[in-house]
C-alpha positions in Angstrom: 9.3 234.2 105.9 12.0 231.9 107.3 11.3 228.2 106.2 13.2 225.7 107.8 12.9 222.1 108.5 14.4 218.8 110.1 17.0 217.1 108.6 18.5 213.2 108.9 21.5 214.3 109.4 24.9 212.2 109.1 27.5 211.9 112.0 30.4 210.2 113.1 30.0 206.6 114.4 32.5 207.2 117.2 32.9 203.5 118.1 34.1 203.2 114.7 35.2 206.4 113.7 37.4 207.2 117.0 37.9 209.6 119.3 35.8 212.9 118.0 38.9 215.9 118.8 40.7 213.9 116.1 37.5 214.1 113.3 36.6 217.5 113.6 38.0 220.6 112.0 38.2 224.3 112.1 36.2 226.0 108.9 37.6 224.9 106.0 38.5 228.4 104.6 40.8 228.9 107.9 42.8 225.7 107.1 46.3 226.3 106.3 48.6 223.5 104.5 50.5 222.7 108.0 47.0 222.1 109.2 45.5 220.4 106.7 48.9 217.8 107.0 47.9 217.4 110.7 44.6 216.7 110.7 45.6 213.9 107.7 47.8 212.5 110.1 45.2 212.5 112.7 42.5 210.0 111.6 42.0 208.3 108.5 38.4 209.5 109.0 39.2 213.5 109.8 36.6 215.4 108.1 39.6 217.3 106.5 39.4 214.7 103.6 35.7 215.9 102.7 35.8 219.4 102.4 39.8 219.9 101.8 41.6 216.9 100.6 44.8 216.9 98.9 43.7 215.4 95.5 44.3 216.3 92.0 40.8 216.5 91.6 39.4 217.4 95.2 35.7 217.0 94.5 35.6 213.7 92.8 37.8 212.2 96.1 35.2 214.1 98.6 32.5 212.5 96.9 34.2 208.5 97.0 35.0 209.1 99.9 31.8 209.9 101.1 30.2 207.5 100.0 32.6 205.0 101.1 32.7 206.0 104.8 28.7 205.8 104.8 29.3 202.1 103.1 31.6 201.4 106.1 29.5 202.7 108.8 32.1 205.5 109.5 29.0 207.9 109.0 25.7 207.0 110.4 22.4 208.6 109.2 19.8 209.2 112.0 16.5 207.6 111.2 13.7 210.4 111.7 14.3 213.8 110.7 15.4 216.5 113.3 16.9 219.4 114.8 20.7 219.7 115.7 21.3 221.7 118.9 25.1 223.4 118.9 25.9 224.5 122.1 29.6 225.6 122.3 30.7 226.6 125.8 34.3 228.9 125.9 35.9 232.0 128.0 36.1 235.3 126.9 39.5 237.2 126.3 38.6 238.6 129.6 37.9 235.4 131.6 34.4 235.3 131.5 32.6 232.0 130.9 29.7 232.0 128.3 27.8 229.5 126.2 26.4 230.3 122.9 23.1 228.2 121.8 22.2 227.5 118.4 20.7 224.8 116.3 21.5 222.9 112.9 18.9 222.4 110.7 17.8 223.1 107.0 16.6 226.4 105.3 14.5 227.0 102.5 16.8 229.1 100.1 15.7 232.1 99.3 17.3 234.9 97.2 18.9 238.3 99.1 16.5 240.7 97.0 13.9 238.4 99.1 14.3 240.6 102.4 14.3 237.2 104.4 18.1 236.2 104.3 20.3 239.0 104.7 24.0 239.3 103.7 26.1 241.8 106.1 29.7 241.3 105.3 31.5 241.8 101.8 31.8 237.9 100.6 34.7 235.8 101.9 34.2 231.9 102.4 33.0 230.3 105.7 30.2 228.1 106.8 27.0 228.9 107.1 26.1 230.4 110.1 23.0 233.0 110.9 21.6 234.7 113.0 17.8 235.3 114.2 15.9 238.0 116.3 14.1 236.5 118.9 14.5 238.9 121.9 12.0 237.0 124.3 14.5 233.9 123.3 11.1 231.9 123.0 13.5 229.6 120.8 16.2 228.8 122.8 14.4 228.3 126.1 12.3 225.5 123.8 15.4 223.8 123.2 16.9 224.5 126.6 14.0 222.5 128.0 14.2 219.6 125.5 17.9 219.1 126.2 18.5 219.8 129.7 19.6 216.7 131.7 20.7 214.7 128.6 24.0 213.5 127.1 24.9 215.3 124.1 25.7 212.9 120.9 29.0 214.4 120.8 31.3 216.6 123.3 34.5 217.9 122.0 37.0 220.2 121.5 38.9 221.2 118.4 42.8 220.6 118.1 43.3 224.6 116.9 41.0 225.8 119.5 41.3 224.9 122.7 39.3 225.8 125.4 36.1 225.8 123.3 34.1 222.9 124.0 31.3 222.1 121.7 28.3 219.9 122.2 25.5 218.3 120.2 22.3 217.2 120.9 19.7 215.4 118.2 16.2 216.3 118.8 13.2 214.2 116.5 10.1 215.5 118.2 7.6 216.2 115.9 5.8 219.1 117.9 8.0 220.9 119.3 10.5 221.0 115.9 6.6 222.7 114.2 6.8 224.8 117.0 10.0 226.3 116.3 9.5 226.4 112.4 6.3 228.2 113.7 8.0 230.5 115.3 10.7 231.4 112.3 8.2 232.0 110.2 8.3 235.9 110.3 11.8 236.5 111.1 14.5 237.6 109.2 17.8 236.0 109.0 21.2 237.4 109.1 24.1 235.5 107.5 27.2 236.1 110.6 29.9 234.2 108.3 29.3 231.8 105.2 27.8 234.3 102.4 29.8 232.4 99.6 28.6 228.6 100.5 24.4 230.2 100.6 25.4 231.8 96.9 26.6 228.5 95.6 24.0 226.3 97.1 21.2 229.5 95.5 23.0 228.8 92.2 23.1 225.0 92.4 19.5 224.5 93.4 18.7 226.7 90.2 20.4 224.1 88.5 18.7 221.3 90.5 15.0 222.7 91.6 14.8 219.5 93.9 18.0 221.0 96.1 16.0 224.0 96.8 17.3 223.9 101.4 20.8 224.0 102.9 22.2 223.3 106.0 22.5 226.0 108.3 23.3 226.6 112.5 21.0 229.2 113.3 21.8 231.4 116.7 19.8 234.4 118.4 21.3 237.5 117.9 19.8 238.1 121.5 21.8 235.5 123.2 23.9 236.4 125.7 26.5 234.0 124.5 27.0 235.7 121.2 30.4 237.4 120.9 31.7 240.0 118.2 35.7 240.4 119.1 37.4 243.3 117.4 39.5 243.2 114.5 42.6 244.9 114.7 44.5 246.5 111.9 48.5 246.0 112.0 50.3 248.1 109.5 53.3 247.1 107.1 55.1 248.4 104.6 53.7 252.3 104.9 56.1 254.7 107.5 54.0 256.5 109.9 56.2 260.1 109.9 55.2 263.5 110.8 52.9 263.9 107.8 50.8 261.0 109.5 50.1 263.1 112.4 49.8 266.4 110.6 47.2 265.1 108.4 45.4 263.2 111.4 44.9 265.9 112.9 42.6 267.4 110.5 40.2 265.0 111.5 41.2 263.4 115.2 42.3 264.7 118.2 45.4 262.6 119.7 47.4 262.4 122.6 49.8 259.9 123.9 48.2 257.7 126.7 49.5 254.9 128.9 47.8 251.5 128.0 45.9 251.2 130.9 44.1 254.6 130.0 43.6 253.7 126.4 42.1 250.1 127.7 39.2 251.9 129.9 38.6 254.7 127.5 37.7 252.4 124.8 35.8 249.8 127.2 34.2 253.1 128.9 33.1 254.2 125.3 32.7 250.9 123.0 32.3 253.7 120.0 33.9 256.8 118.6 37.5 256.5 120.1 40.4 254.6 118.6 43.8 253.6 119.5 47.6 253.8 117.5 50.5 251.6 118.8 53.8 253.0 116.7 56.9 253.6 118.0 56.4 252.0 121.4 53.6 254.5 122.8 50.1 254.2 122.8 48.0 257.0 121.4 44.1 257.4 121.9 42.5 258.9 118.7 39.2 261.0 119.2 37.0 262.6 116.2 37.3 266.4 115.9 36.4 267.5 112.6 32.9 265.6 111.4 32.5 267.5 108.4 36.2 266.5 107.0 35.3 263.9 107.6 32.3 263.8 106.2 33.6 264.7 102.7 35.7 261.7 103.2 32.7 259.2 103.8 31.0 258.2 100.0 27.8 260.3 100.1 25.3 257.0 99.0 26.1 254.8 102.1 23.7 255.2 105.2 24.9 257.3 108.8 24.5 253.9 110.2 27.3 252.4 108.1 29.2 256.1 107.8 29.4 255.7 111.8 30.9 252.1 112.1 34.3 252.5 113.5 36.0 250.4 111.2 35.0 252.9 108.1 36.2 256.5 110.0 39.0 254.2 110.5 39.7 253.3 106.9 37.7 256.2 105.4 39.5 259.0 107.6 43.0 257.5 108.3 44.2 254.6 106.5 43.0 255.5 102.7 43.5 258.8 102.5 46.4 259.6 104.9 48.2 256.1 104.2 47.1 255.4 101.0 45.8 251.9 102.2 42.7 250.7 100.3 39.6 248.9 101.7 39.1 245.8 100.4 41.5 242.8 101.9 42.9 241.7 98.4 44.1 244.5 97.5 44.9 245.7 101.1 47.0 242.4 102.5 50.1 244.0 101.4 50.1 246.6 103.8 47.6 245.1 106.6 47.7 242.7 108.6 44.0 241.4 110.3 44.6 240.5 114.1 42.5 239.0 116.6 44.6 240.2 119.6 46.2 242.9 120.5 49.3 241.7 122.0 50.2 239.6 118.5 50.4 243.1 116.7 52.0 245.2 119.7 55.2 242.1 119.4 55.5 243.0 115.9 55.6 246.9 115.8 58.4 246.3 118.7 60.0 243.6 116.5 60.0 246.2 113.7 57.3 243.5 111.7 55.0 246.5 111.9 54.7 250.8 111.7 51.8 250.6 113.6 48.9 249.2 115.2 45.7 250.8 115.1 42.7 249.5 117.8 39.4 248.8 117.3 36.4 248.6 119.6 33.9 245.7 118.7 30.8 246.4 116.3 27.9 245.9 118.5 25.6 243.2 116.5 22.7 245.8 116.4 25.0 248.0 114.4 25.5 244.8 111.7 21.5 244.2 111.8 21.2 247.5 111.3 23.2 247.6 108.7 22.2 244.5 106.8 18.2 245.6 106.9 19.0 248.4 105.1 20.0 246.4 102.3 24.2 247.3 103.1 27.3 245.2 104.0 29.6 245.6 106.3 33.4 246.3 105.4 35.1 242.9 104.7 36.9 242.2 108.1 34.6 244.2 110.5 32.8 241.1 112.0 34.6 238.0 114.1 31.9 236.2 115.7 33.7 233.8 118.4 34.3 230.9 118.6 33.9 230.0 114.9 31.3 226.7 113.9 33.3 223.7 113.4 32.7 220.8 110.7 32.6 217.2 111.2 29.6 217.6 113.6 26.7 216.7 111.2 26.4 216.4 107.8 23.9 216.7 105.1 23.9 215.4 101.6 21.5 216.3 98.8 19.6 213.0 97.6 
């Protein structure tokens, strides 16, 4: 059972705080040093100096400063508990205009074994963002209704991602908030990015039984604004030589293809087809030999998770033929983890990189699928877009 409930949350006090697109921040984990010196030089109240200052002892200035800006009236605490609506309105790669429509509010935590929150991705930092089933999107429509025709308590974009516009509403009302924890009640939650931050906050309320809910924007796997964008796999350091194709073609059928035709074979099929960019031609990459493959794939893992793209691809090509390993620590020195394609074709013609190697998108029944049967996704198989920003609302443990 999902148990969530209303928060008084804190937010900017823009007539003191300023104009919001200089507060907020991307996640704090994608935050490099050139970032985190622009977002200083922003605002003396960017959210940047609570969750990545540059101090010798970061948490001890987080927490003064806290306090200070909520001395000040930089941050304002809203009086009755309530529910955070998150709408964040953005294009597709392909031009196509979508909104995706979730809600902040506070979990009950509850441990993984508990079959109620659900990891699905080998652990890297994020927020905390999940996901819900609720296919008649009884939820959303609730909130749709609530909000529709008001002004959102804040509208903005973020400096690193333009084109993304995100808006948030405050809602206090007392029946239709035990409506929606009503309706949570027997769903399961997936976490989409933020696995490390709900393992510290499970090991810090064991410390502190009182701190026993967390923060959380909750979306519906079902909307239609959800958006899982592929992660490519740009190769350095390894030569791709006539071994390479040899040795693929134990496994894949190959043949060289103009871009166009590798575009609409891989829309045309979402799954089971692949594409290679090396030496300035485009190849499309087709399974052949399942049973190779097969004794290629580790025999405990389910068909579900043996059948994700992204493992053939590592599984059948990259570890064994390239001597690439999985996980990203170890694998950074030879890959390179790209959003777009066009980024990695530059750097194979540049010389940057041997090769590119394309991936379809994992649909988000095949990560639901995956988490209920107690799995994770490879690390780097998931990019749900646009990513949550922070200096939107804030919650702090009393």
């Amino acid at each position: 059972m999902a148990e969530i409930r209303p928060l008084r949350g804190y937010r900017y006090n823009l007539n003191k705080a300023g104009v919001p697109s200089r507060l907020v921040t991307q996640p704090y984990d994608k935050i490099t040093p050139e970032m985190q010196k622009s977002y200083y030089e922003m605002s003396p109240y960017n959210f940047v100096r609570l969750i990545l200052n540059s101090s010798d002892d970061p948490y001890e200035e987080a927490k003064e400063t806290l306090e200070r800006w909520i001395n000040e009236g930089i941050l304002i605490q809203d009086n009755k508990p309530g529910i955070y609506p998150y709408y964040q309105a953005y294009r597709t790669p392909w031009g196509e205009h979508r909104i995706r429509r979730g809600f902040v509010t506070l979990l009950k935590l509850k441990e993984f074994t508990s079959g109620v929150v659900l990891p699905h991705e080998k652990t890297l930092l994020g927020q905390i963002f999940m996901l819900y089933p609720d296919r008649e999107l009884k939820i959303v429509e609730m909130i749709d209704n609530k909000i529709k025709d008001t002004s959102p308590l804040m509208e903005t974009e973020e400096h690193y991602e333009p084109g993304v516009t995100h808006r948030l509403w405050y809602i206090d009302d007392k029946q239709l908030i035990n409506k929606i924890r009503k309706e949570m009640l027997d769903k399961h939650l997936l976490i989409a990015d933020g696995h490390h931050r709900y393992e510290t906050a499970l090991l810090y309320s064991k410390e502190h039984p009182g701190a026993n809910y967390v923060m959380v924007t909750l979306v519906s796997m079902d909307d239609p604004g959800l958006l899982i964008l592929p992660t490519h796999r740009a190769i350095k350091g390894v030569q791709i030589d006539d071994r390479f194709w040899t040795k693929l073609g134990e496994v894949f059928n190959y043949r060289e293809v103009s871009k166009s035709v590798l575009q609409e074979a891989m829309h045309k099929k979402k799954k089971g087809v692949w594409g290679v960019y090396v030496n300035s031609k485009y190849y499309l990459l087709e399974l052949n030999n399942r049973n190779r493959l097969n004794e290629l794939l580790p025999s405990d893992m389910s068909d579900t998770w043996c059948d994700l793209d992204v493992v053939i691809l590592h599984k059948g090509i990259l570890e064994p033929i390239l001597g690439i390993p999985e996980e990203p620590g170890e694998a950074k020195k030879y890959i390179d983890y790209l959003r777009y394609e066009d980024k990695g074709v530059k750097g194979v013609d540049e010389g940057k990189y041997t090769a590119l190697f394309l991936l379809n998108p994992v649909s988000i029944k095949e990560v639901e699928q995956v988490a209920l049967q107690g799995e994770k996704m490879p690390s780097k198989s998931t990019d749900f877009y646009p990513k949550l920003i922070s200096g939107l609302v804030l919650y702090k443990f009393e």
